[in-house]
DRENBAKE-548682 format. One record per residue (C-alpha): residue number from 1; residue in three letters; z, y, x. Coordinates in steps of 0.001 Angstrom, whole numbers. Layout:
// residues N
@pos:NUM, code:Ala, up:Z, north:Y, east:X
...
END
This chain:
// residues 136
@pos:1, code:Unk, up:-20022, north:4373, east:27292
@pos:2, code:Unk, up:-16291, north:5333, east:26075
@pos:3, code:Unk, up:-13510, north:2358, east:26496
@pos:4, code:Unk, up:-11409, north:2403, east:23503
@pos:5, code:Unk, up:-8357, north:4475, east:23947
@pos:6, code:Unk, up:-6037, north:1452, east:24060
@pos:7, code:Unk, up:-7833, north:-39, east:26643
@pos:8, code:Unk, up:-6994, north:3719, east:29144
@pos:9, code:Unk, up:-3580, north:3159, east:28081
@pos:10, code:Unk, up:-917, north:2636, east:31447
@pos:11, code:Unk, up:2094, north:1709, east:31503
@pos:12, code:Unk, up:4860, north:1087, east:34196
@pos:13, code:Unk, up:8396, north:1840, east:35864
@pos:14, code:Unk, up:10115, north:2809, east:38578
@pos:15, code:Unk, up:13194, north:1324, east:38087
@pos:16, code:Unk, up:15334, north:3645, east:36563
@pos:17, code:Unk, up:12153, north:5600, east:34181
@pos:18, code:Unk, up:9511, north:4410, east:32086
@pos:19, code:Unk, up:5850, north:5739, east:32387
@pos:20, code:Unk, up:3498, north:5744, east:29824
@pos:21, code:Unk, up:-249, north:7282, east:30392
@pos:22, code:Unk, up:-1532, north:7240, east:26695
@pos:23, code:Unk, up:-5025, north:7111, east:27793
@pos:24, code:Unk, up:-5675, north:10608, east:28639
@pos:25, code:Unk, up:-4101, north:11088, east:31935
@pos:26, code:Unk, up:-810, north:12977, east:31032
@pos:27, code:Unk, up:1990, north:10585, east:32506
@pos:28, code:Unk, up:5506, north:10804, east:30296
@pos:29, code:Unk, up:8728, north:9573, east:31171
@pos:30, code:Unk, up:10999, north:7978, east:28957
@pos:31, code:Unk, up:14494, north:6590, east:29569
@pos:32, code:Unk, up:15098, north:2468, east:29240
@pos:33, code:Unk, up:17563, north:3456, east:26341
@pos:34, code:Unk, up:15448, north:5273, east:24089
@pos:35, code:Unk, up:12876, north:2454, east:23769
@pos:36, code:Unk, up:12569, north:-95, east:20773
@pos:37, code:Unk, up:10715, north:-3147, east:21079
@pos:38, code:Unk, up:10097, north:-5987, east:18507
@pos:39, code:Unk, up:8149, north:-8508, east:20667
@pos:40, code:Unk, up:4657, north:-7433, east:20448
@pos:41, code:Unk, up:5324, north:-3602, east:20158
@pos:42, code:Unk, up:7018, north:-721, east:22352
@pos:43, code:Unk, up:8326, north:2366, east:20554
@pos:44, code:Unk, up:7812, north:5455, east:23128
@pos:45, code:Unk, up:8919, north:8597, east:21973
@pos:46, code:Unk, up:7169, north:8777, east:18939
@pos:47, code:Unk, up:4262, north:6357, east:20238
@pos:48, code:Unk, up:3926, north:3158, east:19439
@pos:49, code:Unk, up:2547, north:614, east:22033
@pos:50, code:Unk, up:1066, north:-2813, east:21307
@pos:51, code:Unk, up:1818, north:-4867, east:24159
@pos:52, code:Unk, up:583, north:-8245, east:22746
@pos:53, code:Unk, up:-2450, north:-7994, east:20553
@pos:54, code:Unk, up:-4263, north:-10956, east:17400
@pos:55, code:Unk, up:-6894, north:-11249, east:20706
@pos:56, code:Unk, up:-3963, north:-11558, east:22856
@pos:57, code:Unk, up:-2120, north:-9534, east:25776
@pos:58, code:Unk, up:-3060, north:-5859, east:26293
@pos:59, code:Unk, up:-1196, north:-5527, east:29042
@pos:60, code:Unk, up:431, north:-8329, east:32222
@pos:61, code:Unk, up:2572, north:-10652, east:30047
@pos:62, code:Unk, up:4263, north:-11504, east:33318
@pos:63, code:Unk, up:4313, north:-7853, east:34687
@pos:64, code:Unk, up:5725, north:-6660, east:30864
@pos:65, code:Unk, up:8613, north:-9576, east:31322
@pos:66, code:Unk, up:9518, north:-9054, east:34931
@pos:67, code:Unk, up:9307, north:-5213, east:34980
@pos:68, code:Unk, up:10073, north:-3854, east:31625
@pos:69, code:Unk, up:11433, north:-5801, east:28938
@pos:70, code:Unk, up:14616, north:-6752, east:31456
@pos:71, code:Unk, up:15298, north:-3236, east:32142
@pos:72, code:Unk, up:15858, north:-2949, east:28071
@pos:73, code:Unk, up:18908, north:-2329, east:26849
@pos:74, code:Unk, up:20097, north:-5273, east:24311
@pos:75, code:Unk, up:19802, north:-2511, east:21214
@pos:76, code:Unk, up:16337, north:-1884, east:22201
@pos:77, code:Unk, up:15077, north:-5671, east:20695
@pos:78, code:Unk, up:14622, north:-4997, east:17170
@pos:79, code:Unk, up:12586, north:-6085, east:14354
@pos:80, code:Unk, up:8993, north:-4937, east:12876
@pos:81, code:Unk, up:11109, north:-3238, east:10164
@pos:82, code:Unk, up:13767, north:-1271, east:11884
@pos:83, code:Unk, up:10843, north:-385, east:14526
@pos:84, code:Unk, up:8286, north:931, east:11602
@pos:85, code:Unk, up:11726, north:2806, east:10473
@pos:86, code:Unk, up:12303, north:4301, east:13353
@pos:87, code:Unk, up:8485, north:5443, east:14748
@pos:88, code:Unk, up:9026, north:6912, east:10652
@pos:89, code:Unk, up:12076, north:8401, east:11291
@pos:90, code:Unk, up:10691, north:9977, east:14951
@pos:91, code:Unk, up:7800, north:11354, east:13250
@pos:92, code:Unk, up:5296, north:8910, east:14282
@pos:93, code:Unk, up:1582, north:10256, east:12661
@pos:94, code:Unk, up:-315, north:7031, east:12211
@pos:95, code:Unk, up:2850, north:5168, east:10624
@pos:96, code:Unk, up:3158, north:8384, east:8145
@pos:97, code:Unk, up:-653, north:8440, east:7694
@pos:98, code:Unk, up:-122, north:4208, east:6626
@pos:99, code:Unk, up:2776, north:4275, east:4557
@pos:100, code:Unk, up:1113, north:7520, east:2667
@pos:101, code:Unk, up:-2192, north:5130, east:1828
@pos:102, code:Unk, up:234, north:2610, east:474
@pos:103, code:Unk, up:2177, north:4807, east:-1687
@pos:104, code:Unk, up:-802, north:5844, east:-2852
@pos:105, code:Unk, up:-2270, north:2748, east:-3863
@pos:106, code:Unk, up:672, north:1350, east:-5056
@pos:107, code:Unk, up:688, north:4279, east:-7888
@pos:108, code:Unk, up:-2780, north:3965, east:-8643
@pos:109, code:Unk, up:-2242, north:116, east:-8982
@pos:110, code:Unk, up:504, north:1068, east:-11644
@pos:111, code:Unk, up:-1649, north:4158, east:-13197
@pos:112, code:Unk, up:-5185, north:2421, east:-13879
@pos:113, code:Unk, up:-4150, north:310, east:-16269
@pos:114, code:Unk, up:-1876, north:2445, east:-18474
@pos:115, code:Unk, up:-4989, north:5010, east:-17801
@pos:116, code:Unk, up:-7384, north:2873, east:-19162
@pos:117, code:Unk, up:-9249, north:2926, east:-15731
@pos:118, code:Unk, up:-9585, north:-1232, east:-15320
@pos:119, code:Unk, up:-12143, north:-3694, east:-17301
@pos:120, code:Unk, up:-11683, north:-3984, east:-20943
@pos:121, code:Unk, up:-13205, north:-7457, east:-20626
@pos:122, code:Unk, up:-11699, north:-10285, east:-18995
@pos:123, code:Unk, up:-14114, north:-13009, east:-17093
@pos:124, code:Unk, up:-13297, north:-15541, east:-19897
@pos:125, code:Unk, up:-15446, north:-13453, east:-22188
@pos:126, code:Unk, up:-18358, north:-13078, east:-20768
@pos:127, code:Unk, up:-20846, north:-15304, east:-22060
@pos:128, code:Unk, up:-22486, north:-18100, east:-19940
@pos:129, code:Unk, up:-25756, north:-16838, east:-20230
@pos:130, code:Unk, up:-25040, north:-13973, east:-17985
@pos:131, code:Unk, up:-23715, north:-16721, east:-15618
@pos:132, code:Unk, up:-26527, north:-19224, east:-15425
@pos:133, code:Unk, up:-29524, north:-18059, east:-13510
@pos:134, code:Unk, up:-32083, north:-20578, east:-15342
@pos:135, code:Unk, up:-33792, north:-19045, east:-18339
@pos:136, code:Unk, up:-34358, north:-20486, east:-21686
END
């Protein structure tokens, strides 16, 4: 049985470099400088990193906040906005991939109904025997 990818995922310091293993055994180093981070996400590179997760932690809260968030520089802390921006701006596939599906169905929100494509009928006007389940 295969662990999910994010679950292989390492990450981890030196000191001076951050290391991220992105779950297939290729270690990168990064400078401190070059990494965003808007409290539950890391921007690496072009990767992004969730570091706290809905289910919680992925990784050592107290290892991320003794080790790595300190060695941050203070224009590294950003928001979920400037950090989508930026993995956008760095070429980031999966953000790309997302904020092509939402283009998307924004315009087909706006085309369907000058296309014709939605219900001519509204829910008002259908009658109530097609709602009641007792026959007459």
């Amino acid at each position: 049985v295969l662990e999910p990818k994010a679950w292989r995922r390492r990450i981890g310091t030196d000191g001076k470099l951050f290391f991220l293993d992105d779950g297939n055994g290729q270690i990168s180093k990064h400078q401190f400088g070059d990494l965003l981070y808007d409290g539950q996400q890391l921007l690496v590179g072009k990767r992004m990193v969730k570091i706290a997760a809905p289910m919680g932690a992925l990784f050592d809260k107290l290892d991320v906040q003794q080790y790595i968030l300190p060695r941050l520089p203070k224009e590294a802390h950003v928001t979920g906005v400037t950090l989508f921006g930026q993995s956008l701006r760095r070429g980031n596939v999966e953000m790309w991939a997302a904020l092509s599906i939402m283009v998307l169905l924004f315009i087909f929100s706006i085309a369907a109904p000058l296309l014709g494509w939605t219900s001519r009928h509204s829910s008002a006007e259908i009658p109530a025997t097609y709602i009641t389940t007792n026959p007459r």
